[in-house]
DSSP file (Angstrom, degrees, kcal/mol; ACC not computed):
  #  RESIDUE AA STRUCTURE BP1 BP2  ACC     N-H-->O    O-->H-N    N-H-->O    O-->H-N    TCO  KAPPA ALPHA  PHI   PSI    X-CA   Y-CA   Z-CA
    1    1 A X              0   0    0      0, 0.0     2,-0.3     0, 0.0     3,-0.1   0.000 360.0 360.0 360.0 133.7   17.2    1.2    1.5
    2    2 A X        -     0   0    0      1,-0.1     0, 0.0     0, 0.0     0, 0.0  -0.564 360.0-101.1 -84.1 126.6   14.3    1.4    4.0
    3    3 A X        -     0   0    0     -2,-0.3     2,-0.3     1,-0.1    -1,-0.1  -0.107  44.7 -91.4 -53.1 150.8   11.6    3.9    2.7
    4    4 A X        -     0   0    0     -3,-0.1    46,-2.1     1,-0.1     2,-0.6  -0.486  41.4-157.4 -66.9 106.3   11.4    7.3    4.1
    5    5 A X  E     +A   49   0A   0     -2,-0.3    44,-0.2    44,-0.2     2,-0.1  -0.774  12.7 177.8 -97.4 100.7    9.2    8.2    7.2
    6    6 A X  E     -A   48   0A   0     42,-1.5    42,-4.7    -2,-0.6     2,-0.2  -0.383  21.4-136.4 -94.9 162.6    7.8   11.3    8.5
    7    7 A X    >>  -     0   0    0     40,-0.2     4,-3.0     1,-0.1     3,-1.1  -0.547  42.5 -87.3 -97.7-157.7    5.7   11.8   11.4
    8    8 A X  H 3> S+     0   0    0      1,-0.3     4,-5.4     2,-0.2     5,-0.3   0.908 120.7  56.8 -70.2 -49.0    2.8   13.9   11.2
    9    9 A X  H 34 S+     0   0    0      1,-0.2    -1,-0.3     2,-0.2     4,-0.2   0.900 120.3  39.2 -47.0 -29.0    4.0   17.4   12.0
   10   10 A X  H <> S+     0   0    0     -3,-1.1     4,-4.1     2,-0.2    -2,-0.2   0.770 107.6  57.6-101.3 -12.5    6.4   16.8    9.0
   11   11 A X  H  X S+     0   0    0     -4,-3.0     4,-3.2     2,-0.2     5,-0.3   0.958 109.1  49.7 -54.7 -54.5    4.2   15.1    7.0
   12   12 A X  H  < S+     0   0    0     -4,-5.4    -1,-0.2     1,-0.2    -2,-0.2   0.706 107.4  47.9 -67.2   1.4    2.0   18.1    7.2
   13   13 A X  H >> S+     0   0    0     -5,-0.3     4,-2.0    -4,-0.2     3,-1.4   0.850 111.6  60.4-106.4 -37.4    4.5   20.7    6.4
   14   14 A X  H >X S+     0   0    0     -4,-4.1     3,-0.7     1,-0.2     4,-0.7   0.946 112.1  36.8 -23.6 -77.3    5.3   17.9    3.2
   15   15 A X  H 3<>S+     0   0    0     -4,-3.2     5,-2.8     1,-0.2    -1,-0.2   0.580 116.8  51.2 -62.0  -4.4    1.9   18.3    1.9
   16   16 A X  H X45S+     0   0    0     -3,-1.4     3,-1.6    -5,-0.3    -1,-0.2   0.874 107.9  55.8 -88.6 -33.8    1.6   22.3    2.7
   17   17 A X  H <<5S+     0   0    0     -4,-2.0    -2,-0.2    -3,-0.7    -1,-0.2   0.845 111.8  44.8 -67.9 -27.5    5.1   22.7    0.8
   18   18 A X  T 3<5S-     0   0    0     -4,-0.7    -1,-0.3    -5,-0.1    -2,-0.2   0.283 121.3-106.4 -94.8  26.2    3.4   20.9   -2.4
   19   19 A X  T < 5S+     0   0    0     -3,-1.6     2,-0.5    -5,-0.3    -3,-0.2   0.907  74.7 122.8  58.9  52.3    0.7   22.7   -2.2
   20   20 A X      < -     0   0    0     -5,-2.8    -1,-0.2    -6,-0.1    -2,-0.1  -0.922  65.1 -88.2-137.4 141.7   -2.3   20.2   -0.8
   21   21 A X        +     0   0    0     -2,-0.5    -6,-0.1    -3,-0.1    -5,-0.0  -0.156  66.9 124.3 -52.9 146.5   -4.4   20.5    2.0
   22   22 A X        +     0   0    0    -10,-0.0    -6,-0.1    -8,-0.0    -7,-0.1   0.291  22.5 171.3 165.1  47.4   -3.2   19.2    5.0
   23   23 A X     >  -     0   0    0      1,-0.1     4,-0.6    -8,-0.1     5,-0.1  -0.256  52.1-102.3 -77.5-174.3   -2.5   20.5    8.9
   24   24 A X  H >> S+     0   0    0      1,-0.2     3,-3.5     2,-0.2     4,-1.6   0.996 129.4  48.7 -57.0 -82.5   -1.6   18.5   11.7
   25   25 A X  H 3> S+     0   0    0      1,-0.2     4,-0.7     2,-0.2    -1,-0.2   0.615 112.1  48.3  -9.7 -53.0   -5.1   18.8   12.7
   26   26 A X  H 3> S+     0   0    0      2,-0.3     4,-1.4     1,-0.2    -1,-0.2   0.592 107.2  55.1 -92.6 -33.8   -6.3   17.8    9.2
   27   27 A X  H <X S+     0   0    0     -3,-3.5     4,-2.1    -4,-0.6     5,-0.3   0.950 109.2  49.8 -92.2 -59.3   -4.0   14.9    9.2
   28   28 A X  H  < S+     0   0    0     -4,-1.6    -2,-0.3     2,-0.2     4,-0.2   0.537 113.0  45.0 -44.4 -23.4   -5.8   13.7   12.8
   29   29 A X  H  X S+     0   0    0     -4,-0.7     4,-1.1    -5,-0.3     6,-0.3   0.739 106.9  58.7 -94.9 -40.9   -9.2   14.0   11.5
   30   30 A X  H  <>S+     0   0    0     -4,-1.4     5,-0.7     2,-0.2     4,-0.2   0.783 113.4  49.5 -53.1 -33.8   -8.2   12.1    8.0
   31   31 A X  T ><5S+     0   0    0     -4,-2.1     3,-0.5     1,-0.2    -1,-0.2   0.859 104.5  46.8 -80.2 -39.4   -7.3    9.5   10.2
   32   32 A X  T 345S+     0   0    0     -5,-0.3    -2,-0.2    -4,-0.2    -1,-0.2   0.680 117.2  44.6 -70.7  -8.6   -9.7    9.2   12.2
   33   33 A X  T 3<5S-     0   0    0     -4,-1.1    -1,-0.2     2,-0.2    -2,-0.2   0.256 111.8-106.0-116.3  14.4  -12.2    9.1    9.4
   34   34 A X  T < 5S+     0   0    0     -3,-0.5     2,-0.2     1,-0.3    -3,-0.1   0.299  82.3 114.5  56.8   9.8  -10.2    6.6    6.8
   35   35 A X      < +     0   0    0     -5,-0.7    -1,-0.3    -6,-0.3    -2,-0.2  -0.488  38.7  45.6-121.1-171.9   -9.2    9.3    4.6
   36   36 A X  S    S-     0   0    0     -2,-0.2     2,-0.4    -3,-0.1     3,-0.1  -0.403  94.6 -30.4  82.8-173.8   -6.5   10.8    3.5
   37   37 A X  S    S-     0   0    0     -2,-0.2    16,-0.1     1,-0.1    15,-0.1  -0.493  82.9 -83.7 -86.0 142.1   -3.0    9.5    2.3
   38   38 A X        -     0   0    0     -2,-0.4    11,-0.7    14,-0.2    14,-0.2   0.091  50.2-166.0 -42.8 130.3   -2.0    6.3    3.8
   39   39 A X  E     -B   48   0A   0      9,-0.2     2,-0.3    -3,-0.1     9,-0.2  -0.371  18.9-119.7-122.2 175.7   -0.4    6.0    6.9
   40   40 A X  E     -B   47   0A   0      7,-1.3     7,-3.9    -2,-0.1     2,-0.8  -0.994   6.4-162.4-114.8 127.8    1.8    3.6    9.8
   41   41 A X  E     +B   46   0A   0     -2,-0.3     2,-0.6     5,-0.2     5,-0.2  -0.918  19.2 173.8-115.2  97.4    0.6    2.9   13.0
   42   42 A X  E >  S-B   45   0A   0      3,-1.7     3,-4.9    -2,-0.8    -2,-0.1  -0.940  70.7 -56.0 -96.3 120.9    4.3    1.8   14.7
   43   43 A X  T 3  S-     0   0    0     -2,-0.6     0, 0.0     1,-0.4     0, 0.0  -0.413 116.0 -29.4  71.1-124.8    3.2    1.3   18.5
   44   44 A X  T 3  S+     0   0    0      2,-0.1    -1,-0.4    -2,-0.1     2,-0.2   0.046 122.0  99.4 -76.7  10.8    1.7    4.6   19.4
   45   45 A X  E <   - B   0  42A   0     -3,-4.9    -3,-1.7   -38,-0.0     2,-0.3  -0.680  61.9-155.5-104.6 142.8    3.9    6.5   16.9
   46   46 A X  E     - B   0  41A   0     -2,-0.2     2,-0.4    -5,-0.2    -5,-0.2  -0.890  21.4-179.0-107.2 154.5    1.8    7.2   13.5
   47   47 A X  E     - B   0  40A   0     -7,-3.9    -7,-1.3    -2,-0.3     2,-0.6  -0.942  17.5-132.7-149.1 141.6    4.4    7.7   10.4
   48   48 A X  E     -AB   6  39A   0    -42,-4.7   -42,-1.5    -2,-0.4     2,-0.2  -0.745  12.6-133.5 -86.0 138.2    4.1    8.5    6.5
   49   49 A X  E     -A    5   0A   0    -11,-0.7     4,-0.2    -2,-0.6   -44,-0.2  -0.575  18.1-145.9 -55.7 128.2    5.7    6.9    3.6
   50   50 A X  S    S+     0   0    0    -46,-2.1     4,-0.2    -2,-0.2    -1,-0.1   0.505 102.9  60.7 -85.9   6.2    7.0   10.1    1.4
   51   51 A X  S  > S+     0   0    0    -47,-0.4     4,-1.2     1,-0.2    -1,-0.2   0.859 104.1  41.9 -96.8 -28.6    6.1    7.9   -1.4
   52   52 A X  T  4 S+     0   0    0      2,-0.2     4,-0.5   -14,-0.2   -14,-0.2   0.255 111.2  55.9 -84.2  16.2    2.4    7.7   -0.5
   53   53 A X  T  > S+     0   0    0     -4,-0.2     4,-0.6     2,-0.2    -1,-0.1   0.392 112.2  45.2-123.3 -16.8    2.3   11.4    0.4
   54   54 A X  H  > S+     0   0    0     -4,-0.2     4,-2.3     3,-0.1    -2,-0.2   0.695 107.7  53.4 -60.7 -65.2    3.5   11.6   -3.2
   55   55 A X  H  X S+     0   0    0     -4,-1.2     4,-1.0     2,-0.2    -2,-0.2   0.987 117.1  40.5 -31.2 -75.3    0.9    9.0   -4.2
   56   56 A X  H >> S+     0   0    0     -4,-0.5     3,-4.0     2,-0.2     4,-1.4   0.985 106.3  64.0 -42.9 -80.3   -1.9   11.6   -2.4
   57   57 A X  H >< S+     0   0    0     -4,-0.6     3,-0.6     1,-0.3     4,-0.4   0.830 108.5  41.2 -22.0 -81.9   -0.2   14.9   -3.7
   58   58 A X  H 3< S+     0   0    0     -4,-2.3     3,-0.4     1,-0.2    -1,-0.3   0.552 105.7  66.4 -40.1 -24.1   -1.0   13.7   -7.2
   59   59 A X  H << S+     0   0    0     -3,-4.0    -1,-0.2    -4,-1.0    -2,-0.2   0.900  93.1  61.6 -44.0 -65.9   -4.4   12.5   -6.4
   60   60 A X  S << S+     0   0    0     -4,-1.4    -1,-0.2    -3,-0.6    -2,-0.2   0.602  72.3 111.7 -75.5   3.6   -5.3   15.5   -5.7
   61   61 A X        -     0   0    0     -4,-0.4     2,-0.4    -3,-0.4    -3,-0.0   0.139  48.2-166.5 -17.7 118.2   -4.8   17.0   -9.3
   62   62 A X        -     0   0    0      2,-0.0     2,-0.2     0, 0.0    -2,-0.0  -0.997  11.0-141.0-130.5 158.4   -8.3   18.0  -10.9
   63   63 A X        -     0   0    0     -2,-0.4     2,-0.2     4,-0.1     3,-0.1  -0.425  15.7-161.2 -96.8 175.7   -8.8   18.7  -14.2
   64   64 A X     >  -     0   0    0      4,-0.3     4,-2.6    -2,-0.2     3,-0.3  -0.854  39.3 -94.9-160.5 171.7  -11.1   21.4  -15.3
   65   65 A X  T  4 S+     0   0    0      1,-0.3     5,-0.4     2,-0.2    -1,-0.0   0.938 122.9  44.0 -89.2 -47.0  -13.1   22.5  -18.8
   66   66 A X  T  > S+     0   0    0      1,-0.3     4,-1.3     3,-0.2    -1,-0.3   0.821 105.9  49.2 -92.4 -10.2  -10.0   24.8  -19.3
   67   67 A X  H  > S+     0   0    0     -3,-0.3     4,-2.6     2,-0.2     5,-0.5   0.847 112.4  49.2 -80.5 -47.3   -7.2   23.2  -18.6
   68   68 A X  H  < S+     0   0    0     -4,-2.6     2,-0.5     1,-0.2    -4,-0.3  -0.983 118.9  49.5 -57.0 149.3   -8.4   20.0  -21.0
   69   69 A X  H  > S+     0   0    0     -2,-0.2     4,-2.5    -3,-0.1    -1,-0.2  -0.912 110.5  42.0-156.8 -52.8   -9.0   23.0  -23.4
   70   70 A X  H  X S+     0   0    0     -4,-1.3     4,-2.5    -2,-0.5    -2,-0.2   0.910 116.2  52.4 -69.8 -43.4   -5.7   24.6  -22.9
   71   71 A X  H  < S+     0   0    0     -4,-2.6     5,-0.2     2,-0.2    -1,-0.1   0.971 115.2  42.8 -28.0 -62.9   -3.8   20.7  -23.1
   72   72 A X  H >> S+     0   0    0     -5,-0.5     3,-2.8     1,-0.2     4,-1.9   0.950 106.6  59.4 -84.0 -41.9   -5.6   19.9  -26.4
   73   73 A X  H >X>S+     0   0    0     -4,-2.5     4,-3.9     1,-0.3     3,-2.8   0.921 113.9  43.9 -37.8 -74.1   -5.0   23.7  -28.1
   74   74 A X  H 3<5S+     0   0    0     -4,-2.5    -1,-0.3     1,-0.3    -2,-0.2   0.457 115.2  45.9 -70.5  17.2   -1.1   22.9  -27.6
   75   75 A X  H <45S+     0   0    0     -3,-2.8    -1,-0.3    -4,-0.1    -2,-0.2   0.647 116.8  41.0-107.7 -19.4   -1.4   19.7  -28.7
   76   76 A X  H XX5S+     0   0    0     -3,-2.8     4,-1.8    -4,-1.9     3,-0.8   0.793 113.1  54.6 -78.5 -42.3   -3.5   20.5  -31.7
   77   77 A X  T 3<5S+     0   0    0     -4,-3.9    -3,-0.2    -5,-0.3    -1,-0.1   0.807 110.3  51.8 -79.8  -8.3   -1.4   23.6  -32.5
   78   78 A X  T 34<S+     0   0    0     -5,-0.5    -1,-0.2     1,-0.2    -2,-0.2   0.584 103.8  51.3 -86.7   8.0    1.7   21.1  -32.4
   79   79 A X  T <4 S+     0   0    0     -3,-0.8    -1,-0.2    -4,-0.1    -2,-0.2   0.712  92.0 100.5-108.0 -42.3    0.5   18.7  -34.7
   80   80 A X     <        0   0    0     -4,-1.8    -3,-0.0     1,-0.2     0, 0.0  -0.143 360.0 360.0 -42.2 154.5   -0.4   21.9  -37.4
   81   81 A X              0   0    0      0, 0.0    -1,-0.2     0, 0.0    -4,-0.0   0.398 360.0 360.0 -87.7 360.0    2.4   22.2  -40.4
């Protein structure tokens, strides 16, 4: 089964729906600049993979002092008798 391609208007409403930055606009400048999640240049049509837009999504995950804080409590408090 041939992977799943959106173009860019749906690509961006992908990434808005998981909650990552990401217009149309946004998606047109990320290209032009080498960033952003990876893309297909068929002809003049651009397209995403929903697996690298997946890929991306997760990327952007950051940790922060309290989430590692909050992780290791419930892992520490599961480990207590």
């Amino acid at each position: 089964m041939a992977p799943r391609r959106l173009r860019p208007r749906e690509a961006a409403a992908w990434l808005a729906e998981h909650g990552c930055p990401g217009s149309l606009a946004t998606l047109e400048s990320w290209r032009c600049l080498g960033r952003g999640p990876a893309f297909y240049r068929i002809g003049r049509r651009i397209a995403y993979d929903v697996a690298d837009l997946e890929a991306f999504a997760a990327g952007q995950r950051c940790e922060t002092v309290d989430s590692i804080d909050v992780g290791a409590n419930k892992a520490g408090a599961a480990g207590r008798p």
